[in-house]
N, C-alpha and C positions, 0 to 999 in steps of 0.2 A: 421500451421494455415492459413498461406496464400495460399494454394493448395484449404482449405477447402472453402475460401471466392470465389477465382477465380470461382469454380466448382459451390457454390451459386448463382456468379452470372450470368454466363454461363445458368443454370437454367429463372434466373430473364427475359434473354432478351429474350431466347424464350419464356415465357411466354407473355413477351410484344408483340412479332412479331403474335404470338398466337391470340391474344388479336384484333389485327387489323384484323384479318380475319373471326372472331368469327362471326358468325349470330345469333345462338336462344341464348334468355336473359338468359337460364341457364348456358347456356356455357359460355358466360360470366361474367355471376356471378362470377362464379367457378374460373375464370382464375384472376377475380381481390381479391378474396380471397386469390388465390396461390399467387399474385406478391407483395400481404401486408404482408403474412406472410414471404414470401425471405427478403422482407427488413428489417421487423423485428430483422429475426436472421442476415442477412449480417450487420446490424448496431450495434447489439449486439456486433459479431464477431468484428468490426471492435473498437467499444470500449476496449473489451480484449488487443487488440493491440496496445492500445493508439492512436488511429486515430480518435480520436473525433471530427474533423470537418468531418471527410468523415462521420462516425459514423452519425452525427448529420443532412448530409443532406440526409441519408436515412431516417431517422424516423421522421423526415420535408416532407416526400414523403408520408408517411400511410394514411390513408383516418380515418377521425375521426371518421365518420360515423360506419365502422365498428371493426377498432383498436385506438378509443379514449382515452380510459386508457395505452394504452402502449405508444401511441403516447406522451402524457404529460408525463409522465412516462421516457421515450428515450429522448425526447427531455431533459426535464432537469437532467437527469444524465448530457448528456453531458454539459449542460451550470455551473454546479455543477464542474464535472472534470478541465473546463478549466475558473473558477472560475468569471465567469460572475453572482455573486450572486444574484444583484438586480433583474436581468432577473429571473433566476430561481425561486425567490421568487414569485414574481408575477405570474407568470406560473404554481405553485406549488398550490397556494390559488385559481387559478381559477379551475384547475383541482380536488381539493377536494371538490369544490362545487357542482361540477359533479358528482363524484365518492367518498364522503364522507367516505364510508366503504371499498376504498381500501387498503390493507395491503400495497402493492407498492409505492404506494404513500406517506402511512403516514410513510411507512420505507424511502422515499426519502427527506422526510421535516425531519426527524431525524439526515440524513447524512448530511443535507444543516446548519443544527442547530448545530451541531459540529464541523464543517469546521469553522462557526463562532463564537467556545469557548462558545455556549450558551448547556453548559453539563447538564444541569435541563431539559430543554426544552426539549434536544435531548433523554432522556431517557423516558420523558411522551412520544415524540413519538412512539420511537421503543415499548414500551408498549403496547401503541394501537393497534401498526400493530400485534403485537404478540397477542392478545385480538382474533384479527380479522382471527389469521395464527398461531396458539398457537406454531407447529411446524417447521418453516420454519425455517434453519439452516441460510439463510443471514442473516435473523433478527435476529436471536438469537445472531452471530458472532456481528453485530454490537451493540447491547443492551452489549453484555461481554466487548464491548472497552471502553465504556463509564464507566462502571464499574472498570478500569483500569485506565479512567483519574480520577475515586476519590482513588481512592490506593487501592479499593477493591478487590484486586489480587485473594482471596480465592474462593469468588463467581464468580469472570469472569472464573477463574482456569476450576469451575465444569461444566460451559456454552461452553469454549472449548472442553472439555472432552466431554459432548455431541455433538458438532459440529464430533467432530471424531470419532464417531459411525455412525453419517447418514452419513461423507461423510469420509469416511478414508483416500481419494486419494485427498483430498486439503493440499499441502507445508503448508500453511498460519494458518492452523490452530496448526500447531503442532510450527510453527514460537513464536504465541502468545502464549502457554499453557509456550513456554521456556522461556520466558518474565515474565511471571507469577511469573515462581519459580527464574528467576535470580532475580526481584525486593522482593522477600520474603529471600532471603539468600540462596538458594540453587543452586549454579551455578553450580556444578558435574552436579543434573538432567536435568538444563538447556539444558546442551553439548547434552544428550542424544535427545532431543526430536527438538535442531536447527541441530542434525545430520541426524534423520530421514524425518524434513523437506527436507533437502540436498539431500536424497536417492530418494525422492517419484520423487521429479523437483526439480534442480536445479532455486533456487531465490538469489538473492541476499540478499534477507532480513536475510538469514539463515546464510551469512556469518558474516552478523551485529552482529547476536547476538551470535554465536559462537565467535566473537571476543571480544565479552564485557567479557564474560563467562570464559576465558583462562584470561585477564587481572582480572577482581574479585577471582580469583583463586590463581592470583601472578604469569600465567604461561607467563611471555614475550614473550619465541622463541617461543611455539604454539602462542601465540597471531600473532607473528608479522609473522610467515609463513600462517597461516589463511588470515590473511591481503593482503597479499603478492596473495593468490590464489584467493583472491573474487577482487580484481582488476580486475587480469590477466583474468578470464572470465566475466565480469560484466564491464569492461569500459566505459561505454555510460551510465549506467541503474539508478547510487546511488550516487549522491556526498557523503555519509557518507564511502563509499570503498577507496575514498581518503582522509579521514580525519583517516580512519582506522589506513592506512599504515604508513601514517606522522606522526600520535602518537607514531606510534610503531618505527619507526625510531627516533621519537627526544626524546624518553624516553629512548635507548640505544646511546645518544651521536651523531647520526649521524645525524648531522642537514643538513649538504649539501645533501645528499640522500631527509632527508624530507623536503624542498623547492623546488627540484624538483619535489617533487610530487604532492606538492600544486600547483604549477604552472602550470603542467599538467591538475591540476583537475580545476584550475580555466578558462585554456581554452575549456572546458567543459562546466562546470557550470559557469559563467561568476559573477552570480549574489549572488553566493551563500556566506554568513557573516560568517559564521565557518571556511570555508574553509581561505577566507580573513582574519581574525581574528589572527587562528594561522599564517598563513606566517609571519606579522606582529610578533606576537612575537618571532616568530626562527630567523627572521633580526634583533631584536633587542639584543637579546642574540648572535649573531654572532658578532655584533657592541661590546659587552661586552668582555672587555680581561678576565673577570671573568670567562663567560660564556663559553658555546657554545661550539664550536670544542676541545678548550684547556683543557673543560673536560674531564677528566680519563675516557673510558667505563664504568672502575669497579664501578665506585663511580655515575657514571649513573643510573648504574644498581642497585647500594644501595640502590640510592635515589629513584627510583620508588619501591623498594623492600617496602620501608617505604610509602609510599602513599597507596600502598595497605593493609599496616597493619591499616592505621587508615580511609580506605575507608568505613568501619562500621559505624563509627561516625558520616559519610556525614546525610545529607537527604535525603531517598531512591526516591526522587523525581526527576523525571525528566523531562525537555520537551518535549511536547509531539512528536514533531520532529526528539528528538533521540531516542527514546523509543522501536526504530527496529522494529514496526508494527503496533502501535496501532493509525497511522492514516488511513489504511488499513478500507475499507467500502465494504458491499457487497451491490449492488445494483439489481440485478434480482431477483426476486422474482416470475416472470412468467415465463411459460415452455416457449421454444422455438421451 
């Protein structure tokens, strides 16, 4: 991806150098059409990346004049991404007074509307835009999440299933369809469909839910060799990769293994309350002569054998945070 940005922008500055020496107004024109649309997609690109400040001061550079839908649009994905909401709201409502019938837009005041647990609202959005774009697979991908924050698994199920007709080479979508069926009981189909996520690209999210998928199953060593591999390549990407692993280590007894790995993951994620949370109780159960190391493997392993038989009973509810993807938004909805 970054070969593909360099090479964009390598484009970008001879257009500008271009640009200085240009005489007739058409050629001109021409050259600042070419340099709105490079930053376009290099900001696009650059959000893929997670680079949203750089992202953010390319599409802070488009000329309103002639990309002012995309302009509102870029700009507040990223103020969205890096959760400056106030901004983006305001930015959001001025930009739809402009372009009231953009699908982009109103699929962006959807994403902004579920970022902040407003799950009513965000579905009247994405409606519209879909109203507007009846076909658009980011819409559609995000109208099925929200459908998932009300437990409606069935009908998000059939929205992903079409999302992987138009686009068969999105991870994310087959991530979510195994979500679908892990929260409906069916974690065998899950495995299948966070495996072919796995196959298409390598996400992290794939390991998430293969690892939830192997524990609802009752299967530990798959769970905790799963755990073990979405670490080892995904380090930097998912604090849930270390909470994986520390599960799977302190539900077979090895709690000095899983404190270290909390602690790893919290110099990482610094911020993150799960991760802090369990440490906190594997110190405490190691503080316990009852507890902790002095436990038997075998009787470890009973006792999670038994969580998993009465893991039916729970509430198939979860936060949306552990949920392996269904905070996941598509936001482009213009070609590039």
């Amino acid at each position: 991806m970054q070969k593909v940005i360099q090479g964009l922008r390598q484009k970008l500055y001879r257009a500008q150098n271009a640009l200085k020496q240009a005489k007739g107004e058409k050629v001109k024109k021409n050259l600042e059409l070419l340099i709105n649309d490079l930053r376009h997609d290099i900001g696009y690109l650059l959000f893929t990346c997670g680079e949203y400040e750089k992202g953010l001061a390319m599409y802070q550079g488009l000329s309103w004049k002639t990309h002012g839908e995309g302009k509102y649009h870029g700009i507040c994905w990223g103020l969205i991404q890096m959760r400056y909401y106030d901004a983006a709201w305001k930015l959001l409502n001025k930009g739809l007074k402009r372009y009231p019938e953009s699908p982009c837009l109103l699929n962006a005041m959807g994403v902004l509307h579920r970022d902040l647990y407003h799950d009513y609202e965000a579905l009247q959005y994405f409606e519209k835009a879909l109203h507007r774009n009846p076909k658009n697979y980011s819409i559609l991908f995000n109208k099925a999440n929200v459908l998932c924050d009300f437990n409606f698994y069935e009908e998000a199920a059939s929205i992903y299933r079409q999302c992987i007709k138009n686009n068969p080479y999105d991870p994310y979508n087959f991530v979510m369809l195994g979500h679908c069926h892990l929260e409906t009981g069916y974690p065998e189909e899950a495995v299948g469909f966070f495996k072919s996520a796995r196959d298409l690209w390598d996400v992290p999210e794939a390991f998430n839910g293969l690892y939830r998928a192997y524990e609802d199953m009752g299967l530990s060593n798959e769970a905790r060799l799963i755990a073990e591999e979405g670490l080892r390549k995904f380090p930097d990407k998912d604090s849930r990769l270390y909470l994986n692993l520390a599960n799977a280590y302190h539900n077979r007894g090895w709690l000095d293994e899983a404190k270290e790995v909390l602690q790893r993951g919290l110099k990482k994620f610094p911020d993150d309350e799960d991760l802090s949370e369990l440490l906190k109780k594997i110190e405490d159960d190691s503080d316990d002569p009852k507890k902790g190391s002095n436990l038997p493997i075998l009787l470890a392993i009973i006792l999670n054998n038994i969580r998993h038989l009465l893991a039916p009973l729970e509430k198939s509810h979860r936060r949306r945070a552990n949920n392996g993807g269904s905070g996941f938004h598509r936001y482009q909805c213009m070609s590039i």
